[in-house]
GUDREN-207286 format. One record per residue (C-alpha): residue number from 1; x, y, z. Coordinates in steps of 0.05 Angstrom, whole numbers, plus 5000, padded with zeros to 4 digits. Last residue first. Layout:
<vexpas>
(vexpa NUM (X Y Z)) ...
</vexpas>
This chain:
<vexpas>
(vexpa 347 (4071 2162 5138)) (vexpa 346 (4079 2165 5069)) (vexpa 345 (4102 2233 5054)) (vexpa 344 (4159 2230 5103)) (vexpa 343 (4186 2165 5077)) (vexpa 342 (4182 2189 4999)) (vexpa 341 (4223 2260 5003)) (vexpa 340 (4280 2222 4968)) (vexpa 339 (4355 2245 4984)) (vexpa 338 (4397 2270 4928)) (vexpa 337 (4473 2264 4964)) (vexpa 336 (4454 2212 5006)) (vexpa 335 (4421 2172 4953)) (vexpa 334 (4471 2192 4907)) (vexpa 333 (4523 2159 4962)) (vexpa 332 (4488 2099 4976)) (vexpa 331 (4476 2081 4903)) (vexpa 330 (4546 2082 4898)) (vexpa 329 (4558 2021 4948)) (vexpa 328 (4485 1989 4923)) (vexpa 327 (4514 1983 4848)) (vexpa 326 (4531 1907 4852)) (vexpa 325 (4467 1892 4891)) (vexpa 324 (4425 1932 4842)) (vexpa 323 (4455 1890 4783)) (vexpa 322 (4442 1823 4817)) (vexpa 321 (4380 1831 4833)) (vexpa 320 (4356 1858 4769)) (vexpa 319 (4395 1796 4732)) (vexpa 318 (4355 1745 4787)) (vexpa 317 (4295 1778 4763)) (vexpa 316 (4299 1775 4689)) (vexpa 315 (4324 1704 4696)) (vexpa 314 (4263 1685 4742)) (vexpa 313 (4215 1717 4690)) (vexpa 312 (4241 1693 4628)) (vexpa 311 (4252 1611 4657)) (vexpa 310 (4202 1608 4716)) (vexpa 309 (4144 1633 4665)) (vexpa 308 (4145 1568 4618)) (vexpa 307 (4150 1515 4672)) (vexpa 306 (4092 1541 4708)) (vexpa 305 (4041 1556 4655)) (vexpa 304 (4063 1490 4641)) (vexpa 303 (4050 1465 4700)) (vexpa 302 (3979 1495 4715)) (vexpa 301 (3942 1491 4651)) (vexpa 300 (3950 1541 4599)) (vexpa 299 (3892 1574 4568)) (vexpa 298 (3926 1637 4546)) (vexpa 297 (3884 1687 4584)) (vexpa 296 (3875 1651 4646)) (vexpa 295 (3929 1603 4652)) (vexpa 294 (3979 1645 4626)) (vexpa 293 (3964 1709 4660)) (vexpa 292 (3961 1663 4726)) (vexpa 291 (4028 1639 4713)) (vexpa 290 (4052 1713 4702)) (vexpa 289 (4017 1744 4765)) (vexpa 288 (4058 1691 4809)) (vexpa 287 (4118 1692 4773)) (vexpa 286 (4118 1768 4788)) (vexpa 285 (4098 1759 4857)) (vexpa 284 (4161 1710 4859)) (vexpa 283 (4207 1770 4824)) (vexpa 282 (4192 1818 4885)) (vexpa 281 (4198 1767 4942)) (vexpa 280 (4272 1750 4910)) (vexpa 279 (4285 1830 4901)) (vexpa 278 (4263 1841 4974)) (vexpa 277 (4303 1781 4997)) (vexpa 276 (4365 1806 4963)) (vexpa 275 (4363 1872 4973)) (vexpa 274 (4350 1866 5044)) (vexpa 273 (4409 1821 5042)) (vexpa 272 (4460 1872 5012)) (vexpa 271 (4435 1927 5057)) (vexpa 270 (4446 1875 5127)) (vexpa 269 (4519 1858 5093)) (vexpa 268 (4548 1933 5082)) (vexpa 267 (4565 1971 5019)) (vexpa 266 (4578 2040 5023)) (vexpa 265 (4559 2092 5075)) (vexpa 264 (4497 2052 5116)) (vexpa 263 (4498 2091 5193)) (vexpa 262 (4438 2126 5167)) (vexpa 261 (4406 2080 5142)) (vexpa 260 (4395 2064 5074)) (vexpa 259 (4386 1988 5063)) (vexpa 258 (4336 1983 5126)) (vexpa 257 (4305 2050 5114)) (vexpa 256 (4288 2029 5040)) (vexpa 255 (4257 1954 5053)) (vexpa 254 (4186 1970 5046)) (vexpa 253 (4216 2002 4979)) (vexpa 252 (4238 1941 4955)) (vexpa 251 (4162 1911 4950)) (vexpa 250 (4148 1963 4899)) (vexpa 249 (4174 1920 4848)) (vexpa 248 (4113 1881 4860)) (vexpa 247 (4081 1926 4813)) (vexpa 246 (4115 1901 4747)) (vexpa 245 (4077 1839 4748)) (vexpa 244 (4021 1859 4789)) (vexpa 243 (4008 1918 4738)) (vexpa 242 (4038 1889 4673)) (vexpa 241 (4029 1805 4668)) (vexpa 240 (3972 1798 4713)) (vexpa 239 (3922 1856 4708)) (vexpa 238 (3949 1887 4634)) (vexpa 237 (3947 1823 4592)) (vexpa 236 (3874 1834 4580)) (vexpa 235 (3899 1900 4548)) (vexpa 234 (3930 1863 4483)) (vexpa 233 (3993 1830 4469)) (vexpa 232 (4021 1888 4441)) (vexpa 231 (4077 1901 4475)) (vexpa 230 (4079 1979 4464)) (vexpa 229 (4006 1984 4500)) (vexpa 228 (4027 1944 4560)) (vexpa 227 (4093 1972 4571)) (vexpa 226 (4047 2044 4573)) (vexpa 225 (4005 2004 4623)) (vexpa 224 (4057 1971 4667)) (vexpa 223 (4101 2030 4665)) (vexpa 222 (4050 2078 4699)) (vexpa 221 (4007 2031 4734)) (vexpa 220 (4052 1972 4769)) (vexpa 219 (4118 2014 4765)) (vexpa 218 (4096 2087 4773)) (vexpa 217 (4046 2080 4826)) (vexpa 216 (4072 2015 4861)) (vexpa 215 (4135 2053 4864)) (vexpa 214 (4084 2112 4898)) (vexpa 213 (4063 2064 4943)) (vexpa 212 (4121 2023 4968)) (vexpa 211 (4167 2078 4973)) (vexpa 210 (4202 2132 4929)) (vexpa 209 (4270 2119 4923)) (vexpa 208 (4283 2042 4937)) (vexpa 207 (4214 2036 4900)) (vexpa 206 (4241 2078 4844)) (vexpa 205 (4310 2034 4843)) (vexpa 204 (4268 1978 4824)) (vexpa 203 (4234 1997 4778)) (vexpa 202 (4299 2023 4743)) (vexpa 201 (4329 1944 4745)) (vexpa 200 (4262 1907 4723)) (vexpa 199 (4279 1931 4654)) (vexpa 198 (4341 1887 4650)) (vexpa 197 (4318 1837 4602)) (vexpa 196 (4293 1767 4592)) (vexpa 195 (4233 1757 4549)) (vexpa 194 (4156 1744 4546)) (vexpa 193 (4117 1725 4497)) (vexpa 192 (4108 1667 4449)) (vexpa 191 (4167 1669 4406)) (vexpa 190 (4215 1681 4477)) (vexpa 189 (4261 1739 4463)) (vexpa 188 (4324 1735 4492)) (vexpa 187 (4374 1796 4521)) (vexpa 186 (4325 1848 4496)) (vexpa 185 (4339 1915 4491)) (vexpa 184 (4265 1942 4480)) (vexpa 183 (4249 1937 4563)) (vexpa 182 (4315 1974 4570)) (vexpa 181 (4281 2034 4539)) (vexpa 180 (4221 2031 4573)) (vexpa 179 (4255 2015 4635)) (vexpa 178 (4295 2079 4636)) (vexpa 177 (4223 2124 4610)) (vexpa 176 (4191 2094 4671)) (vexpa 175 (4258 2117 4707)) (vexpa 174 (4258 2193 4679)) (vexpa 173 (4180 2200 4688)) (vexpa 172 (4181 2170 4765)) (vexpa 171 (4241 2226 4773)) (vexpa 170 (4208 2275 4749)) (vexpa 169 (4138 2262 4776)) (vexpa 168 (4170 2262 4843)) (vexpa 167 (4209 2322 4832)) (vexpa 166 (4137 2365 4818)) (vexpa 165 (4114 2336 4882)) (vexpa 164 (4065 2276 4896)) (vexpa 163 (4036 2276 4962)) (vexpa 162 (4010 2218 5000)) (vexpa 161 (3966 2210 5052)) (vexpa 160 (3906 2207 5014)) (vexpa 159 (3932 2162 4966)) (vexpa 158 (3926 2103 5017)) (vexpa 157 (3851 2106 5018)) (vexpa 156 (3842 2104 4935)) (vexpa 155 (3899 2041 4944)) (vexpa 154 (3854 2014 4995)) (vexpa 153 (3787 2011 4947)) (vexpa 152 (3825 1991 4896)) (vexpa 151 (3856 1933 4943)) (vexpa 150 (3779 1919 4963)) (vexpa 149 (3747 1925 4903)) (vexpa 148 (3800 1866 4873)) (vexpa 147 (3770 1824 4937)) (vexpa 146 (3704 1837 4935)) (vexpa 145 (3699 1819 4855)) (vexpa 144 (3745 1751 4869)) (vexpa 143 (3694 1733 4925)) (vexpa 142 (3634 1738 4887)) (vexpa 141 (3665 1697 4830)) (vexpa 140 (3662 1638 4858)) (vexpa 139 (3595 1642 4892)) (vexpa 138 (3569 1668 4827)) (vexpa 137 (3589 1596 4785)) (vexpa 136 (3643 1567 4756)) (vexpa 135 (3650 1523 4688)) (vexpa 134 (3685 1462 4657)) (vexpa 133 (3754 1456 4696)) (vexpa 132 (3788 1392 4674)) (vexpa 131 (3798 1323 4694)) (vexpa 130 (3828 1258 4651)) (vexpa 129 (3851 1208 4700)) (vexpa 128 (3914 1190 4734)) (vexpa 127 (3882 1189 4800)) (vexpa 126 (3924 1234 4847)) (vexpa 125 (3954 1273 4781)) (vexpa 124 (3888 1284 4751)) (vexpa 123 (3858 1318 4820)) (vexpa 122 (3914 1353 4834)) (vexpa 121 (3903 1386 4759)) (vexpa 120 (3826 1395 4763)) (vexpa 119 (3831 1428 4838)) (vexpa 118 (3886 1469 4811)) (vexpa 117 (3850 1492 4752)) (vexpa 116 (3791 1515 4803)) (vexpa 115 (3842 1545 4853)) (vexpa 114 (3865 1595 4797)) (vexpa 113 (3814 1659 4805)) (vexpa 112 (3827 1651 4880)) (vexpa 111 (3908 1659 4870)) (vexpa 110 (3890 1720 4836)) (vexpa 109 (3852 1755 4882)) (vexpa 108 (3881 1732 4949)) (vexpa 107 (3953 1763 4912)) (vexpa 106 (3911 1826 4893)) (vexpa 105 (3881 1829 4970)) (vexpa 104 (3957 1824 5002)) (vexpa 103 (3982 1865 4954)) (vexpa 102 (3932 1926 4966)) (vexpa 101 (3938 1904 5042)) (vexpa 100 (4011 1898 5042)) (vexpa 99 (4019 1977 5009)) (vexpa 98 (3958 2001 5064)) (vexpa 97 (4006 1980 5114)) (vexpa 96 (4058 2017 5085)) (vexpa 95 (4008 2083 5109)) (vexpa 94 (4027 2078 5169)) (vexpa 93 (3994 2078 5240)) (vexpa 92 (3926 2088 5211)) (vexpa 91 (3944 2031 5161)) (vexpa 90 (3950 1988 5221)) (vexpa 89 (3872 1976 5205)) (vexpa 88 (3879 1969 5139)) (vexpa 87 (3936 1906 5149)) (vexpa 86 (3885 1871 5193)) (vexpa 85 (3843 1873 5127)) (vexpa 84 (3891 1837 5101)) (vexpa 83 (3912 1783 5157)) (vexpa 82 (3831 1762 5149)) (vexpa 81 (3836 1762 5080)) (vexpa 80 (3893 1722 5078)) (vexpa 79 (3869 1666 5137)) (vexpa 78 (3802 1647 5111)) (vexpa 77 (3796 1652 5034)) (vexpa 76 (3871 1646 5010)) (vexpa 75 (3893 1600 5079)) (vexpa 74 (3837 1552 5078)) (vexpa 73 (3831 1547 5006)) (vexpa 72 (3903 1521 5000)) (vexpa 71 (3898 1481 5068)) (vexpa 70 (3853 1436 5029)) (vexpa 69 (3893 1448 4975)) (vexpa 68 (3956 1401 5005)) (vexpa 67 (3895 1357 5047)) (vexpa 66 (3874 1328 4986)) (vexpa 65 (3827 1343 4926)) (vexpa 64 (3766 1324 4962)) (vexpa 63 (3791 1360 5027)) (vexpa 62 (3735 1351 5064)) (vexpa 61 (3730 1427 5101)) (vexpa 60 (3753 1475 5062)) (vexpa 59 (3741 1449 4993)) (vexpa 58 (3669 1422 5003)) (vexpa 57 (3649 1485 5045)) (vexpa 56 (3670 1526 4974)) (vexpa 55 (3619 1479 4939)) (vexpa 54 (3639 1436 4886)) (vexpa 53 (3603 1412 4829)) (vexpa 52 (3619 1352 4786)) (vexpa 51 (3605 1335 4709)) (vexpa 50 (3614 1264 4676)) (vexpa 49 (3631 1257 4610)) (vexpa 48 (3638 1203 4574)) (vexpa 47 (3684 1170 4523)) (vexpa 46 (3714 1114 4568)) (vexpa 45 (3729 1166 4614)) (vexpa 44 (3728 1250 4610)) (vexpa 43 (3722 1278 4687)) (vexpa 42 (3685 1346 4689)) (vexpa 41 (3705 1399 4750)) (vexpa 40 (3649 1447 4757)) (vexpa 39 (3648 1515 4807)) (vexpa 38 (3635 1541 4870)) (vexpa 37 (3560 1518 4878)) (vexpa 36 (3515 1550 4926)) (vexpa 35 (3514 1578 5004)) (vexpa 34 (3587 1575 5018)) (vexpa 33 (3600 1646 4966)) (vexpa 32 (3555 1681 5019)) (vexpa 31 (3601 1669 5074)) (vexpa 30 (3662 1697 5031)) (vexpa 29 (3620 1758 5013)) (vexpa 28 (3587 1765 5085)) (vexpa 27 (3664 1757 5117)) (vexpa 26 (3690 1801 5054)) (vexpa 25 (3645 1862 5075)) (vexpa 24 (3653 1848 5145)) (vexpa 23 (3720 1862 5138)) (vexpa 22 (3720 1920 5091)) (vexpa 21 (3671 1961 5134)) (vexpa 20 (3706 1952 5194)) (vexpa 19 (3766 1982 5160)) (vexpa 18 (3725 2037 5130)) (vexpa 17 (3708 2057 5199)) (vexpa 16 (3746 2103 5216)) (vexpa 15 (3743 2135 5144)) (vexpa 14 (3672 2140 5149)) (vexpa 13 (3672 2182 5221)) (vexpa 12 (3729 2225 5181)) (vexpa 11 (3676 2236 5122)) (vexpa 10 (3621 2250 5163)) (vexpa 9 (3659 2296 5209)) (vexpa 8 (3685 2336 5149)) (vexpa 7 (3609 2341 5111)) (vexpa 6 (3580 2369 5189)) (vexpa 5 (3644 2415 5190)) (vexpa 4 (3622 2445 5115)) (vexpa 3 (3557 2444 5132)) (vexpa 2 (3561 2489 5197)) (vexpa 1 (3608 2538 5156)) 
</vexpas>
């Protein structure tokens, strides 16, 4: 019995301080990834070519691609991870928290994998010549490991408090199973991927029902995978386009208690707008996840990656918005008369 109470305090001593551990884990990662080279930039002129590197002190405090992304790599590897792990420690008070820390350190994640094509690309439009990425080193992908370990690591934390019930699976099976479905109705179908649709609609209606975490659950992992496989396009698609693409639904349900309180019978201004701006935060990380999909596994450079994934997934988003917004009155009601367990199971 002695062991067993020995193993408990060592595990709640551990848990304590994981959020200590997590912060100066990604202070010694990110002060590590100063000591060497970041990565290459190589200029093409008058048929050479002439390769650069750049360290991560270089970026944050010269600004050799201008003070715009100087202030880029300042905020993703000095101010984000900071406000992240900040995020784990209030995730003793709630477990939400937890929810902006996973998103918080998958959003530091990939906008870190991108900052060497948008280094090349400011550089080519502030001198009009010919740069591109050419190679990266350890010190820039050091940071990028800590940082997807880190939201795991979270999410694993977060699931503690949470309890999935028999209903819950239902209902996450019968509105995976929605978006499925609406996810082969296609509105347009864009020849090289992507399309406009209203499968974003169901995912969204689990966050509003379930919460952040458990609509991150069954949106980003669930349905992101098993849309994954049906697409096609391969499971290298699965980070970007599927499980931060269709995870950021889950942003609505940080919004739940301020679209159905309890003095909120049918539809009512502060609801509609919490829709709106949840649903508008939502679709960006989408964008966000499906530029860097493009960029990274298709090879596109930073416009056009860009260009091509404001028109499906902005469209698919605004259409998701819109629909919820216009059934929010009944929604009210069946979410009054079938109330979700999800607030008390993730606090």
């Amino acid at each position: 019995m002695e062991k067993v109470e020995q193993k408990r305090s060592w595990k709640d001593i551990l848990i304590k301080y994981l959020p200590l551990i997590f912060t100066l884990t990604i202070v010694l990662a990110i002060g590590l990834s100063m000591i060497g080279p970041f990565f290459d930039i190589r200029l093409k002129a008058d048929g050479q070519k002439i390769d650069t590197f750049y360290r991560l002190t270089d970026l944050l405090f010269t600004s050799p691609a201008g003070t715009t992304i100087q202030v880029l790599f300042i905020v993703t590897y000095l101010v984000l991870p900071l406000v992240a792990c900040g995020f784990i420690f209030l995730g003793k008070l709630h477990n939400n928290f937890y929810v902006v820390a996973i998103l918080l350190f998958l959003l530091i994640a990939i906008t870190c994998i991108l900052t060497n094509d948008v280094v090349a690309t400011s550089l080519a439009e502030t001198t009009g010549d010919n740069y591109s990425t050419h190679g990266v080193h350890f010190c820039f992908v050091l940071p990028i490991i800590v940082f997807f370990v880190a939201g795991t690591a979270v999410l694993i934390l977060a699931s503690r408090n949470i309890t999935i019930t028999v209903s819950d699976l239902t209902e996450m099976g019968i509105l995976v199973g929605l978006a499925l479905a609406l996810n082969f109705v296609k509105i347009v179908q864009f020849s090289t991927g992507g399309s406009i649709n209203f499968q974003m609609l169901p995912l969204f209606i689990l966050a509003l029902r379930k919460g952040p975490l458990k609509g991150f659950i069954g949106a980003g992992i669930a349905y992101g995978l098993i849309s994954c496989i049906t697409d096609g396009y391969g499971i290298a698609t699965y980070p970007f386009d599927y499980l931060i693409g269709f995870g950021s639904a889950c942003v609505l349900g940080f919004f739940t208690k301020y679209i159905f309180g309890e003095d909120q019978t049918t539809y009512n201004l502060k609801g509609l707008l919490f829709l709106f701006f949840g649903g508008l935060i939502s679709t960006f990380i989408r964008y966000v996840g499906g530029c860097a999909s493009s960029m990274i596994i298709y090879g596109y450079t930073l416009l056009p990656a860009m260009s091509y994934n404001l028109i499906y997934v902005s469209v698919s988003g605004a259409i998701g918005i819109a629909v919820i917004m216009g059934i929010y009155g009944p929604f009210i009601k069946v979410n009054r008369r079938f109330p979700s367990n999800s607030n008390k199971s993730s606090t």
